[in-house]
Backbone as a printed PyTorch tensor [residue, N CA C, xyz], in Angstrom:
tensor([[[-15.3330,  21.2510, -71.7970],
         [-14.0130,  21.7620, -72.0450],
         [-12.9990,  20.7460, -71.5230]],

        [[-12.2590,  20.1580, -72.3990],
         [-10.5280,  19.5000, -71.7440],
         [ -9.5610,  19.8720, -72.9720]],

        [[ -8.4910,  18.7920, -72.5160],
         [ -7.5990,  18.7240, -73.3230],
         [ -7.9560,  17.6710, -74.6470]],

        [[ -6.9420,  17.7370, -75.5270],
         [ -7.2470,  16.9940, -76.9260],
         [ -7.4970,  15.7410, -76.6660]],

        [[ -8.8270,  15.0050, -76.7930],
         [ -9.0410,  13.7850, -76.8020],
         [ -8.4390,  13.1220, -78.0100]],

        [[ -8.3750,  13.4870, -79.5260],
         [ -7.5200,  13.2930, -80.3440],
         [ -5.9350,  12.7740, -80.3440]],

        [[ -5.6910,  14.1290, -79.3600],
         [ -3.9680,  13.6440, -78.9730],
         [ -3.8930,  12.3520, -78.1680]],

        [[ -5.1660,  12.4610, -76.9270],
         [ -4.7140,  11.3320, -75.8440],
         [ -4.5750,   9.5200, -76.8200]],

        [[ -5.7520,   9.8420, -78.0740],
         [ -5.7570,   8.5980, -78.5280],
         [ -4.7820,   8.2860, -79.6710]],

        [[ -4.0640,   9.2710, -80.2470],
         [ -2.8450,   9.2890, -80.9360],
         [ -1.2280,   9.0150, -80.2550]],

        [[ -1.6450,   9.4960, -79.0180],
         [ -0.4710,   8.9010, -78.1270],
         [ -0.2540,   7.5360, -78.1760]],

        [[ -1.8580,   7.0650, -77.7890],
         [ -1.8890,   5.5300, -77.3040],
         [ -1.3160,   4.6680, -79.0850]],

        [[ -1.5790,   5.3240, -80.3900],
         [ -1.2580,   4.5110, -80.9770],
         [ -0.2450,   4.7030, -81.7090]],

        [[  0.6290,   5.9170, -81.2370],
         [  1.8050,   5.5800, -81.6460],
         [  2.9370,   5.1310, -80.8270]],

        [[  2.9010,   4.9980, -79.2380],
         [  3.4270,   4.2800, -78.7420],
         [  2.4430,   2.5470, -78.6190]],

        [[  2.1990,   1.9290, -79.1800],
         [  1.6350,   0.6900, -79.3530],
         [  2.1520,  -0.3270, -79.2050]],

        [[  3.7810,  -0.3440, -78.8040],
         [  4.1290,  -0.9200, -78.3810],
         [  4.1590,  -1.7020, -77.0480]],

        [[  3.7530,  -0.2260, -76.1880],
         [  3.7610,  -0.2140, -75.0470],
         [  4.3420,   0.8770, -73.9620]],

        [[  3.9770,   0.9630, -73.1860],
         [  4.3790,   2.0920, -72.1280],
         [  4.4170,   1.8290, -70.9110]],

        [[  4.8250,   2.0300, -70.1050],
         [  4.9600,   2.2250, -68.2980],
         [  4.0190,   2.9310, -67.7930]],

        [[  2.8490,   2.3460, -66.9270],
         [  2.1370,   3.0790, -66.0770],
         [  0.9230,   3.3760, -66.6180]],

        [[  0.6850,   4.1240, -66.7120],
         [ -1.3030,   4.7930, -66.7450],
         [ -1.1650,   6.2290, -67.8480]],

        [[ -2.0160,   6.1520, -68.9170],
         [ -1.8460,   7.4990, -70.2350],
         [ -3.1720,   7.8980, -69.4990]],

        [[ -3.5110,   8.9430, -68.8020],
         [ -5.1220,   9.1690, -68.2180],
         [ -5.2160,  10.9150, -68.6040]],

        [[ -6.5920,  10.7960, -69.1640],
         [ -7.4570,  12.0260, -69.8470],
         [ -8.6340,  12.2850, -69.3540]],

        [[ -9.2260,  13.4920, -69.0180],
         [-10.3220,  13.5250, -68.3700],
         [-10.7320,  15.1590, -68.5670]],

        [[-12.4300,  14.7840, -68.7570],
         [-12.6800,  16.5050, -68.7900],
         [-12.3320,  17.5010, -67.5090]],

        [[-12.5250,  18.8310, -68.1230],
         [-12.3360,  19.3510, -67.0120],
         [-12.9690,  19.3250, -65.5680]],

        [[-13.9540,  18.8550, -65.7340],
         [-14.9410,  18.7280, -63.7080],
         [-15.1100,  17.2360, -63.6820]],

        [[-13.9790,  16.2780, -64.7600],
         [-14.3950,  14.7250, -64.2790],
         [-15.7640,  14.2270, -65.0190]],

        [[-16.4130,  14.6830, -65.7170],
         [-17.4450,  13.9650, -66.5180],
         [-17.3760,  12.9100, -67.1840]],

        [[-16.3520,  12.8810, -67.5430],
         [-15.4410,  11.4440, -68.2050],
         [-13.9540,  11.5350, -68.1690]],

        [[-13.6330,  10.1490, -67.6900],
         [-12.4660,   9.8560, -67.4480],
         [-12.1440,   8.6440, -67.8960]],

        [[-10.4930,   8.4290, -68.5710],
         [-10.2640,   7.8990, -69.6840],
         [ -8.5920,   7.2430, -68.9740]],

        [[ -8.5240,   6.1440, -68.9400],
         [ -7.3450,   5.8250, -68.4740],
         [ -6.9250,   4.3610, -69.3280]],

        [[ -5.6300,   4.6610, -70.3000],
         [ -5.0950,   3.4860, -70.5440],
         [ -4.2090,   2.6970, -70.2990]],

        [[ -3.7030,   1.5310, -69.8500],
         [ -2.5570,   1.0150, -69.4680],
         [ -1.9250,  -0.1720, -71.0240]],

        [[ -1.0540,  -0.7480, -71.3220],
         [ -0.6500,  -1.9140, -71.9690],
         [  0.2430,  -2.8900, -71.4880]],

        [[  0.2560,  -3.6650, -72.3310],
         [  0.9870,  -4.9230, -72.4660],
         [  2.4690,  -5.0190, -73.0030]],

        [[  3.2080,  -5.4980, -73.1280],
         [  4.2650,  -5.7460, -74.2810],
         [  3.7800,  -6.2530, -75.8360]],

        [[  2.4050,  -6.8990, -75.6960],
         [  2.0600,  -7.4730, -76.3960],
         [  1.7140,  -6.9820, -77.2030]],

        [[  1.1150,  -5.4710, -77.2920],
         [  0.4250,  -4.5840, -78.2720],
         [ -1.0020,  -4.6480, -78.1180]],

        [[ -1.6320,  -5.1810, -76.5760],
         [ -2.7310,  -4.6900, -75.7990],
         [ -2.7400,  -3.5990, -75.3210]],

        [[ -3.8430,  -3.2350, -75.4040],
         [ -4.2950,  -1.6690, -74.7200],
         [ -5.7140,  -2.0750, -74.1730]],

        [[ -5.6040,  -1.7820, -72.7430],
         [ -7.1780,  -1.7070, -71.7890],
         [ -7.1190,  -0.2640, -71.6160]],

        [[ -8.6950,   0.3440, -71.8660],
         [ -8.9310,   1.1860, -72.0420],
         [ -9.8380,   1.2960, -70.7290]],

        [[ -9.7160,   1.7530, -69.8490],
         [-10.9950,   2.1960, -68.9620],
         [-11.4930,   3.2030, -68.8730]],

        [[-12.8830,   3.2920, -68.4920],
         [-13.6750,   4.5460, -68.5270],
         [-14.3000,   5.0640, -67.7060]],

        [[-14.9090,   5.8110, -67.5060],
         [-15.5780,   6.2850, -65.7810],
         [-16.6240,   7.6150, -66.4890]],

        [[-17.9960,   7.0950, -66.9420],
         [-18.7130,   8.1990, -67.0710],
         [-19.6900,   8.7560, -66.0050]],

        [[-19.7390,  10.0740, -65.6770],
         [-20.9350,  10.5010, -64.5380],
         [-21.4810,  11.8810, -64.7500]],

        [[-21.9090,  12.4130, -63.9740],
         [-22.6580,  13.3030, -63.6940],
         [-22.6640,  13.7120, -62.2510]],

        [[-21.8610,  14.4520, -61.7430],
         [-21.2640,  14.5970, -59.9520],
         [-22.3190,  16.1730, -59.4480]],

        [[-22.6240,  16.5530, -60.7160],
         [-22.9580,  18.1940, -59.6390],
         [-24.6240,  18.0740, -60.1720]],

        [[-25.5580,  17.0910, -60.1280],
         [-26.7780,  17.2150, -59.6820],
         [-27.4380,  16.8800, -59.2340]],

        [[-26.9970,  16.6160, -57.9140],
         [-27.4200,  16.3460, -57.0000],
         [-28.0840,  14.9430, -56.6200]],

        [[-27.8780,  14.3960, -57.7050],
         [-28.1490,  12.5430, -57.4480],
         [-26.7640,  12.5250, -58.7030]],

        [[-25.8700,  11.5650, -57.7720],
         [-24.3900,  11.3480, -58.5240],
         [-24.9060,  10.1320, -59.0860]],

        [[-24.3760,   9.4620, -60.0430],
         [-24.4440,   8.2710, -60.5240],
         [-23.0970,   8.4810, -61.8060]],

        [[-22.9150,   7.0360, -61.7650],
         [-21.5060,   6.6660, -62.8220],
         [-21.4010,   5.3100, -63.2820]],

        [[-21.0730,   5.7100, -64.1650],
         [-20.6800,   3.8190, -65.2860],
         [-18.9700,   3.8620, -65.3690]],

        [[-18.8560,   3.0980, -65.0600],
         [-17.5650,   2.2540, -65.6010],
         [-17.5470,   1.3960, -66.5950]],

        [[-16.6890,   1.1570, -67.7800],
         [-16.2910,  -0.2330, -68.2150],
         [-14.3700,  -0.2970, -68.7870]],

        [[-14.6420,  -1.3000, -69.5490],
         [-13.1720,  -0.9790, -70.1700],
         [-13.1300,  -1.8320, -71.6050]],

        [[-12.6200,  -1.6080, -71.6770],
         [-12.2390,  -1.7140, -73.4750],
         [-10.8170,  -2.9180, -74.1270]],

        [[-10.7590,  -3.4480, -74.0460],
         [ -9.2690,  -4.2070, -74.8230],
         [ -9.3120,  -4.1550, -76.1150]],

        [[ -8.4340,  -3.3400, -76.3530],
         [ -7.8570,  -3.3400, -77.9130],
         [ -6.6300,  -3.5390, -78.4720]],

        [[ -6.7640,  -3.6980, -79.8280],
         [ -5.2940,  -4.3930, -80.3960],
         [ -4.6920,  -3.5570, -81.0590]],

        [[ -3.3720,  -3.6700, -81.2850],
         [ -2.7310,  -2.5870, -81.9910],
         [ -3.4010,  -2.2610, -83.1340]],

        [[ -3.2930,  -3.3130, -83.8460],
         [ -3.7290,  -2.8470, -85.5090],
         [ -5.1810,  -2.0410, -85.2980]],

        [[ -5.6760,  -2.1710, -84.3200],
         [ -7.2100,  -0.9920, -84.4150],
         [ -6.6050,   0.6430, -83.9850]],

        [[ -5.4700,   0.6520, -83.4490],
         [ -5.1820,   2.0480, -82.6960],
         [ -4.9030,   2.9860, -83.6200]],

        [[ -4.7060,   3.1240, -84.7400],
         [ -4.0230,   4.0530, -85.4760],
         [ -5.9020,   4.9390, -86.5480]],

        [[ -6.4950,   3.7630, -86.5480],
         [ -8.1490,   3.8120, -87.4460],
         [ -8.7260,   4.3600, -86.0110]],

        [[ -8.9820,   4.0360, -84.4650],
         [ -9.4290,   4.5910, -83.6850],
         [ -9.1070,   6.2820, -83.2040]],

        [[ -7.6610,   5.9530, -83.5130],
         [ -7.2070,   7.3520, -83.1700],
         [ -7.7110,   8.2880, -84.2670]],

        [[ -7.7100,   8.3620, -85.9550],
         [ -7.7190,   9.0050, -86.5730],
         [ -9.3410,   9.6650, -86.7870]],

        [[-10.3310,   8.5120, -86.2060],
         [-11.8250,   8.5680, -85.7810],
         [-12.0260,   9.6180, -84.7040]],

        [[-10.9850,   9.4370, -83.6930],
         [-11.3090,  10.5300, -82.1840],
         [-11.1240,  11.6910, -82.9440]],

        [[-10.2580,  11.6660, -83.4570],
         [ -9.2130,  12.9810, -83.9980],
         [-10.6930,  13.5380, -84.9710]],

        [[-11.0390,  13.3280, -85.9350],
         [-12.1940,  13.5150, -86.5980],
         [-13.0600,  13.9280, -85.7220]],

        [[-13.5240,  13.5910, -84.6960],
         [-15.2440,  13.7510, -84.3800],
         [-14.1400,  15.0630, -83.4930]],

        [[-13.7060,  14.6630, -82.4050],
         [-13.1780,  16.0660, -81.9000],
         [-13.1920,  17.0010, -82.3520]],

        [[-12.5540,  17.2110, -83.3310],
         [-12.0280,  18.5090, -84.0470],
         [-13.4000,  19.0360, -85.1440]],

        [[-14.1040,  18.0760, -85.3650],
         [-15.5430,  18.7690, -86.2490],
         [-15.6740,  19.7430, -86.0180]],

        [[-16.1330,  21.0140, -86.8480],
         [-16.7220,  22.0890, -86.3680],
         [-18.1800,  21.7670, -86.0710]],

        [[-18.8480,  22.2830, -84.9570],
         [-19.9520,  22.5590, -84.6300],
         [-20.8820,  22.8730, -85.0750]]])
């Protein structure tokens, strides 16, 4: 259960210009966590933080992502898709 992963990645590409500070999304108990920052340039680093905290052996991956504008609008409309699938 979270909020719209769809929206968080539609944010990022319609401000693509750029933004101030940190756009950060995350499920509800932290299973994944999603934080983007940019550039002026029309970079977007995407970082990630996947885990598993409540069984009792924690473990987590990190990486991050750089992407370019012209991919944000085809990425976003992809999140937006698989999200919203019915089940």
């Amino acid at each position: 259960m979270a909020n719209d992963l769809g929206a968080f990645f539609q944010s990022i590409a319609t401000e693509w210009k750029g933004w101030k500070g940190e756009k950060l999304w995350s499920t509800l108990e932290n299973e994944l966590e999603l934080k983007a920052t940019s550039d002026s340039l029309g970079h977007v680093r995407l970082e990630f933080v996947l885990r598993k905290p409540h069984t009792g052996f924690n473990w987590e991956v990190r990486a991050a992502l750089e992407l370019e504008a012209g991919q944000l609008d085809g990425i976003a409309q992809d999140v937006q898709l698989a999200w919203n699938a019915p089940e």
